[in-house]
N, C-alpha and C positions, 0 to 999 in steps of 0.2 A: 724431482727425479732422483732415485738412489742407482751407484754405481758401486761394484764391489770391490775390482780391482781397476791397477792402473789402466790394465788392457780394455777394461770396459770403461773407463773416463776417457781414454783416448778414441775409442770408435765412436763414443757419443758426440764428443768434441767435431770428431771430421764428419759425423754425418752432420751435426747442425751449422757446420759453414757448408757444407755442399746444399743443404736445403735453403738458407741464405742465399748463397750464389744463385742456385736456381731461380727463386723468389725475387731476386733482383734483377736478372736478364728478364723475367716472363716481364715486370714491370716495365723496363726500358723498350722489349719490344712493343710493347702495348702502347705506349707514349709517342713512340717514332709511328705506329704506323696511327695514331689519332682514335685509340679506343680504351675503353679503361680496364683498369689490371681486373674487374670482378667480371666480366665476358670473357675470361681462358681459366678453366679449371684444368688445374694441375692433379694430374693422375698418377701416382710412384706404382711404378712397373718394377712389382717385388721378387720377380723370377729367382728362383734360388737363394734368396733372403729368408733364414729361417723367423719361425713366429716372432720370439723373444725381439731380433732384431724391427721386425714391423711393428710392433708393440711400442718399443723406443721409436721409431720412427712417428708414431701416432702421439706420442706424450711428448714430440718436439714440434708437432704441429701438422703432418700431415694427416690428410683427415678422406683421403680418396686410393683407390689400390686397386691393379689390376695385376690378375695374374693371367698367361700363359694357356697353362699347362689344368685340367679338369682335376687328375689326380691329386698333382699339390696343394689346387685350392681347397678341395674337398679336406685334405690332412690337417691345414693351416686353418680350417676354418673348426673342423673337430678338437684342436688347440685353445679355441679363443683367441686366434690371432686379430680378427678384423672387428673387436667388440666397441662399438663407439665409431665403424669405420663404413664408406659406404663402398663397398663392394664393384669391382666389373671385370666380366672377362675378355679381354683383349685378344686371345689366342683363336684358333682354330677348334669350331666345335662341333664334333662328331654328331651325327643323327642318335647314333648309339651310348651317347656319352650325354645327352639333353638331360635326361631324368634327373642328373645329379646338381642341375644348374638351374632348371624350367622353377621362375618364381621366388628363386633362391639369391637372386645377385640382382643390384639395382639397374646393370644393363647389360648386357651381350652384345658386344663392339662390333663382333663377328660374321653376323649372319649371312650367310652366304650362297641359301637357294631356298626357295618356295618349298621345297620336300621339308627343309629345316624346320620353316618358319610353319609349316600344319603340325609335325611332331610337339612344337611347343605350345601350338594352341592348346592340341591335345592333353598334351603333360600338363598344365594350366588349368584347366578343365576338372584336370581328374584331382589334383591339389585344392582346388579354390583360390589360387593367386594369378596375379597377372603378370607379365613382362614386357618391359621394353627394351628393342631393339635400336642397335645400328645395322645397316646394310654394310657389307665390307666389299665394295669396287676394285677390281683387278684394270684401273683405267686402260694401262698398256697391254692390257694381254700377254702378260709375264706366264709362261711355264712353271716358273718354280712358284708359284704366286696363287694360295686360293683366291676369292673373291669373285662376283660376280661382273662379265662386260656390261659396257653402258647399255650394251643395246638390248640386253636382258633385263634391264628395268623396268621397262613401260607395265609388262608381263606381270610384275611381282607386285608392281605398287598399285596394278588396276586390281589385285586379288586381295591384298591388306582390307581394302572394306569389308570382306567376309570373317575376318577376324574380331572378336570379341574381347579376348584376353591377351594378343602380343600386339602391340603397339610400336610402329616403326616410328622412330625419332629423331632420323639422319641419317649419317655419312660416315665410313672410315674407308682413309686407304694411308699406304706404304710407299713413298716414291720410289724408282729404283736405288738403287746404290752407287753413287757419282757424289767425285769433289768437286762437279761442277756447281756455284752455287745457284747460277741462272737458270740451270736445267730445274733444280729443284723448285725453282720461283713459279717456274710455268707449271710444273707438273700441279701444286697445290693452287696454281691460279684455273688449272682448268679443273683441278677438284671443285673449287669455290661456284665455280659457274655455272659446272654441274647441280650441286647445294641448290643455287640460284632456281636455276628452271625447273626443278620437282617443284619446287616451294609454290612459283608461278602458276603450275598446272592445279592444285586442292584436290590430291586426292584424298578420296575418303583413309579415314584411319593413318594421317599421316604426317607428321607435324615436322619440317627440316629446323628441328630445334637443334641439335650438336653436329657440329663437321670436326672429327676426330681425324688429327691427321697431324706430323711433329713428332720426332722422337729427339733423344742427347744428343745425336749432331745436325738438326735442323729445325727445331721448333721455332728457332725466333722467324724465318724463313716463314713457317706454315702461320704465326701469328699474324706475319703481316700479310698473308692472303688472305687470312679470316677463320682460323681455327678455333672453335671453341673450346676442346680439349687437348690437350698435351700428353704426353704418356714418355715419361722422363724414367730411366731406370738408372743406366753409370751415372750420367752428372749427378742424381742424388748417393746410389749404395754403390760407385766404385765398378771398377771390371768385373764381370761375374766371373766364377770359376766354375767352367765347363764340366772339367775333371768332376763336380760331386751331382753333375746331372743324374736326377731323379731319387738326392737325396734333400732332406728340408730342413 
């Protein structure tokens, strides 16, 4: 790895002990709750980290990235940011905003109504590639909160067999926002459960392979309920600055 000045030996320096750090709680929580560190893939949620920076972040070891935001990934990806990297979008994704993602990213965290998931069959179709999906669960019925109720599952995952090209492959959700840490425990234990019983039922076209769920203040929490993904952004690149929103 070259650095040019000190300013860039010192961001490289503290990103590779925050990706250490991170690297070594995922291991520990993995250990406590009796599962091994290669069952939680670590996801660096690059929001507002320009290219250059995910670049260093890839040549110090991560090797997984989700963005946000459709625009920015489309910019960072016209960059060569993600080359050697596998791709996901974690963010909310417009019907009107598919095209730029349909077949293009190795999964869509987001998915969040059956109008979505025809659009990308469609886009899919018209490309010659295929997608895979997470569903994104709004378990609480949060207002400020996309994602689908549970009880708008049954509906989606009996229509997935008609699908050819988007492939559903799990789970994401959000807990609310609480320092409680017990509240959090439950919320990702009755994500897990949820996980559980689709898995139970075989629907066609459906495979509860990833339960994404865990962010920088509560991952070790979702590990120990059964998260298979992580999506870690301050513990690894730092407070984001708001301030240069919608710059890369």
């Amino acid at each position: 790895m070259t650095v040019n000045t000190a300013a860039d030996e010192n961001a490289a320096l503290e990103l590779r002990e925050n990706i250490d750090r991170a690297e070594e709680r995922i291991r520990l929580a993995c250990e406590r709750a009796g599962r091994r560190r290669e069952e939680v893939k670590l996801v660096a949620a690059s929001k507002l980290n320009g290219s250059e920076r995910i670049r260093l972040a890839h040549r110090l070891g991560l090797n997984v990235f989700g963005e946000n935001r459709v625009q920015e990934l489309c910019e960072k990806r016209e960059q060569g940011a993600y080359e050697g990297c596998e791709l996901h979008l974690i963010g909310h994704l417009q019907r009107n905003k598919a095209r730029f993602v349909a077949g293009q990213v190795a999964l869509i965290e987001s998915a969040d109504s059956l109008e979505l998931l025809r659009e990308l069959e469609k886009l899919c179709a018209k490309n010659g590639s295929t997608q895979d999906v997470l569903l994104e669960v709004n378990l609480l019925g949060e207002e400020s909160k996309t994602g689908l109720a549970p009880a708008a599952l049954p509906r989606l995952l009996e229509a997935a067999g008609d699908f050819s090209r988007v492939h559903i492959r799990g789970l994401m959700g959000i807990p609310p926002k609480s320092e409680n840490t017990l509240e959090n425990r439950r919320y990702f234990a009755r994500m897990h459960q949820l996980f559980i019983d689709i898995s139970e039922k075989k629907y066609d076209n459906v495979q509860m392979a990833e339960l994404s769920m865990g962010m920088s203040a509560d991952f070790e929490d979702a590990i120990a309920e059964g998260a298979t993904l992580v999506r870690l952004g301050t513990a690894l690149f730092g407070a984001r600055d708001y301030g240069t929103l919608g710059c890369i």
